[in-house]
C-alpha positions, -999 to +999 in steps of 0.1 A: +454+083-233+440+109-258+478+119-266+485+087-275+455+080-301+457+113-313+498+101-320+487+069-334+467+085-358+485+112-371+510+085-377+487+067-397+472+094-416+507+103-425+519+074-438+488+068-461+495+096-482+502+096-521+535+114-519+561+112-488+588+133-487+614+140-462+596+163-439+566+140-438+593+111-428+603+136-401+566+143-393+556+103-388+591+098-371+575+125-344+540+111-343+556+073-337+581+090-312+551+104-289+530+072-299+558+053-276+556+077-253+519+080-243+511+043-245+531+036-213+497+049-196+477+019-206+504-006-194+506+017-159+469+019-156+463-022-159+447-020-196+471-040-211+499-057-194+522-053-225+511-030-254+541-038-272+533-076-281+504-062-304+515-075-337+506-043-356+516-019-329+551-035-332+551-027-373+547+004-369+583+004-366+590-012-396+565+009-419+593+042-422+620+019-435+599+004-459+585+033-470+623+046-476+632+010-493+598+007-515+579+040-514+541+050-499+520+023-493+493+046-506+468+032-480+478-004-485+475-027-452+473-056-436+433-053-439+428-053-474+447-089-475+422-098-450+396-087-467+404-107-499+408-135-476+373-139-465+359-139-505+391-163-517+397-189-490+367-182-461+338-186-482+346-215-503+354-233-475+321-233-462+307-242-494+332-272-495+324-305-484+357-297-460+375-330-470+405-326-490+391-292-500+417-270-520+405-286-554+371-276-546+381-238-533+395-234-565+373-245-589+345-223-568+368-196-573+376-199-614+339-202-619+330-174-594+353-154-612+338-164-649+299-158-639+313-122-626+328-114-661+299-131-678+278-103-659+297-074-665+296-087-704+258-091-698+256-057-688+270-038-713+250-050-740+223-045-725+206-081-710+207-074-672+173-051-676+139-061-672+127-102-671+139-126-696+103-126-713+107-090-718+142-092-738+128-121-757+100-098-768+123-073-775+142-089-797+112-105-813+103-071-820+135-067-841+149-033-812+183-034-801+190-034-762+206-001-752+236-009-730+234-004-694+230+030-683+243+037-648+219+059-623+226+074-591+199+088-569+210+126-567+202+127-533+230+107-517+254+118-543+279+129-516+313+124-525+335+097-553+357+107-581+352+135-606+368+141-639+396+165-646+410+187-651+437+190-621+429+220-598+440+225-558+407+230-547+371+247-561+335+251-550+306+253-577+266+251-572+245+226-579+240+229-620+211+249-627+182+237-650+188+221-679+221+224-674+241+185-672+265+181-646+297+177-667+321+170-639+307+134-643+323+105-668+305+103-700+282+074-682+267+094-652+247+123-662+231+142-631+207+170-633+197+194-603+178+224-606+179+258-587+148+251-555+119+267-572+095+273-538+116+306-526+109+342-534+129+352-567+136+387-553+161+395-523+137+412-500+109+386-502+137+357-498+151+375-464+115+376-452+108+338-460+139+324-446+138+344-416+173+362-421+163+406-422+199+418-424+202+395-457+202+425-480+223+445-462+249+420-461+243+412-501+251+451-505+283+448-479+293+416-497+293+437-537+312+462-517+342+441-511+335+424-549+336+459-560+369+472-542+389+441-538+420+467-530+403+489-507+420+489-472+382+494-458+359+463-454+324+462-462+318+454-428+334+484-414+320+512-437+282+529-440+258+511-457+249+543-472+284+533-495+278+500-502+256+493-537+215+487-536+204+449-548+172+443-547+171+420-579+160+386-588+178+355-564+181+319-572+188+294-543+205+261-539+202+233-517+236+222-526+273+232-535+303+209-549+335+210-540+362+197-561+398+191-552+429+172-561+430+134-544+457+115-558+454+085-531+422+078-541+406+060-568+399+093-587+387+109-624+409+121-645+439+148-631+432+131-595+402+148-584+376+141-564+344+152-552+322+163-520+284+178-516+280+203-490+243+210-485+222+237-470+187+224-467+160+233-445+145+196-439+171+170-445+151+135-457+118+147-445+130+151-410+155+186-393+172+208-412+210+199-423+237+228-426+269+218-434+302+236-421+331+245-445+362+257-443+366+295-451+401+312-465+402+343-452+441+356-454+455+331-480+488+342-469+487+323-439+489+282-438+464+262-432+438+268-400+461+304-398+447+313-427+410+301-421+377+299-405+351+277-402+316+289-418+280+272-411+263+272-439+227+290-439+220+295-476+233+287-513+223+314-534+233+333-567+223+362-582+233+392-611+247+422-607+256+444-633+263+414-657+285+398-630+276+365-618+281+359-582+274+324-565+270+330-528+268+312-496+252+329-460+274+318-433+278+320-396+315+327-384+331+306-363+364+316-352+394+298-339+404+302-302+442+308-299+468+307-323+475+268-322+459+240-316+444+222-282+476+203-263+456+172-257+439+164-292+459+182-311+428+195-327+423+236-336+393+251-311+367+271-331+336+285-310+303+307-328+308+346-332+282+368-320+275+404-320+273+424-294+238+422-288+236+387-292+228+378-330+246+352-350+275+373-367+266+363-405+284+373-439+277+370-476+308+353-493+315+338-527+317+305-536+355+310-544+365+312-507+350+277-499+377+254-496+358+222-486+338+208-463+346+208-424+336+185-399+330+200-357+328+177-330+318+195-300+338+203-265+320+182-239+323+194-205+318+179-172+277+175-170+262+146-191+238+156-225+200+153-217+184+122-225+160+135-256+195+156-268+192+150-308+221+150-332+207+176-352+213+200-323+248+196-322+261+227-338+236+247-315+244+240-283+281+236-276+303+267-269+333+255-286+339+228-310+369+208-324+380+210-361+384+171-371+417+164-389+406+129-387+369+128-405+391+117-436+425+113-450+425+145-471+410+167-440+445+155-423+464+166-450+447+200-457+454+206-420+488+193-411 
């Protein structure tokens, strides 16, 4: 059964990309293959007595053909009709008297239509803010109403479409003060500052956020910035060879990754946009530390080349007149070399040291490719009753990499 859903959505993943070649044909003509395959279960198993006479089950067969005949759907289905359905025939039928009602459906719909763009037209100049009695007094006043100004509370600024110009993928922090987020359109201006209540210097930081070995890994991490071509690690040599930092820090709460999106409704070049946060109380309640995904032999594809990084601190600092943006991570490494038979998933579990520790690491921003999402490997015993969500990345000796938290996960992984 798990085969089969994973099948079914691979195929569907696949066919809502932007751009379908021939190998992702060959890839969705696979997925549907073993799609057929594994649903026999639920027909042997008395779940359904015939799977087949599902109506969108059956056109699935007709999607690669049409695909071949017409191009990518580009995420176009049969729901979006139906959603366009409800707000065109649904709802002006309930406000109809129901007798000979098409006349009245319409005319709901031309003037639902008009009082929309009457809105918008409102809007920009300026006449959908504040009360009527306080526009009238405006104008009596002889000032001329500023047009609408879009806000957005920074908060929940997660993810939507960012402005060009076209790169794979990229990871920035939050913009530091008084400098305005430009990777917004001219009519969304955003501005974040570096968290002012930690210790400006490296040693004092490491003591406040509980992390000792921080400056020794700041000083392994400028070793490897330092000797990008040496065949020794920083992880590997002295720390008697690695350079002293003990300098002013600045930390972050917040990092955002930028990467190309073309099946989305995106800036311009395509791109689009995530938040990946590090914060030690998220909305006044437990901490929140994102995972990401972490190249670490670009020669490789995809999870080959990778690993999966938790997310303990955003940070930047200056050495030498260099300018390095930083994250603290916790490794965690894939187990095998492929991915798990039954989901079709990668396995990752935590690395630890040999006496037990987290195994952390200091890496730049530029090896961030985006945000990951883990779902953990249940076993056989049920979860305690007061288990919390906020304990899932604590607990659980393995995890699964989700291709399917979104549409471009499945791509960056397949």
């Amino acid at each position: 059964m798990v085969r089969c859903l994973a099948a079914f959505l691979d195929f569907c993943y696949l066919v809502r990309r932007n751009s379908i070649c021939v190998d992702t044909l060959a890839k969705a003509t696979e997925a549907l293959d073993r799609f057929h395959e594994y649903r026999q279960i639920f027909i042997d198993t008395g779940v359904e007595a015939d799977v087949i006479s599902l109506p969108r089950q059956h056109s699935l067969k007709h999607y690669l053909y049409s695909i071949e005949l017409f191009g990518s759907p580009n995420g176009l289905c049969s729901s979006i009709t139906e959603s366009k359905h409800i707000k065109a025939v649904k709802r002006p039928w309930r406000r109809s008297s129901h007798y000979r009602a098409l006349r009245q459906m319409l005319l709901i719909n031309e003037r639902s239509d008009k009082l929309t763009a009457a809105r918008s037209r409102f809007a920009e100049r300026g006449m959908m803010q504040g009360t009527t009695l306080s526009y009238t007094a405006m104008l009596l006043r002889g000032e001329e109403p500023q047009p609408f100004a879009i806000t957005v509370d920074p908060g929940r600024d997660d993810h939507g479409a960012v402005s060009g110009p076209r790169v794979m993928s990229s990871v920035s922090l939050a913009a530091t003060a008084g400098m305005c987020a430009s990777q917004y359109n001219c009519n969304l201006f955003l501005t974040l500052w570096a968290e002012r209540e930690y210790p400006k210097y490296l040693k004092d930081l490491a003591a406040y956020i509980d992390q000792p070995r921080l400056p020794d890994l700041v000083r392994r991490f400028l070793f490897n910035q330092l000797h990008p071509d040496n065949d020794v690690s920083g992880d590997d040599i002295s720390l008697d060879q690695c350079p002293y930092f003990s300098g002013r820090v600045f930390v972050y709460h917040s990092a955002i990754a930028r990467f190309y999106a073309p099946s989305d409704l995106c800036g311009a070049g395509g791109m689009h946009h995530e938040r990946i946060r590090s914060v030690p109380s998220w909305q006044g309640e437990h901490s929140r530390r994102d995972t990401v995904f972490i190249v670490t032999e670009p020669d490789k594809p995809r999870m080959e080349g990778m690993c999966i990084g938790r997310v303990h601190l955003f940070f930047s600092f200056i050495y030498e007149g260099q300018y390095y943006p930083c994250a603290l991570i916790h490794w965690f490494v894939p187990i095998g070399h492929s991915t798990d038979d039954e989901t079709g998933f990668w396995v990752v579990k935590p690395e630890f040291t040999e006496n037990g520790r987290q195994h952390l690491a200091v890496i730049h921003l530029d090896c961030i490719a985006r945000a990951a999402h883990l779902t953990g490997v249940y076993g056989s015993s049920f979860l305690p009753d007061d288990f919390d969500f906020s304990f899932t990345l604590d607990v659980f000796r393995s995890y699964f990499v989700n291709s399917y938290a979104d549409h471009h996960t499945h791509e960056f992984l397949t």
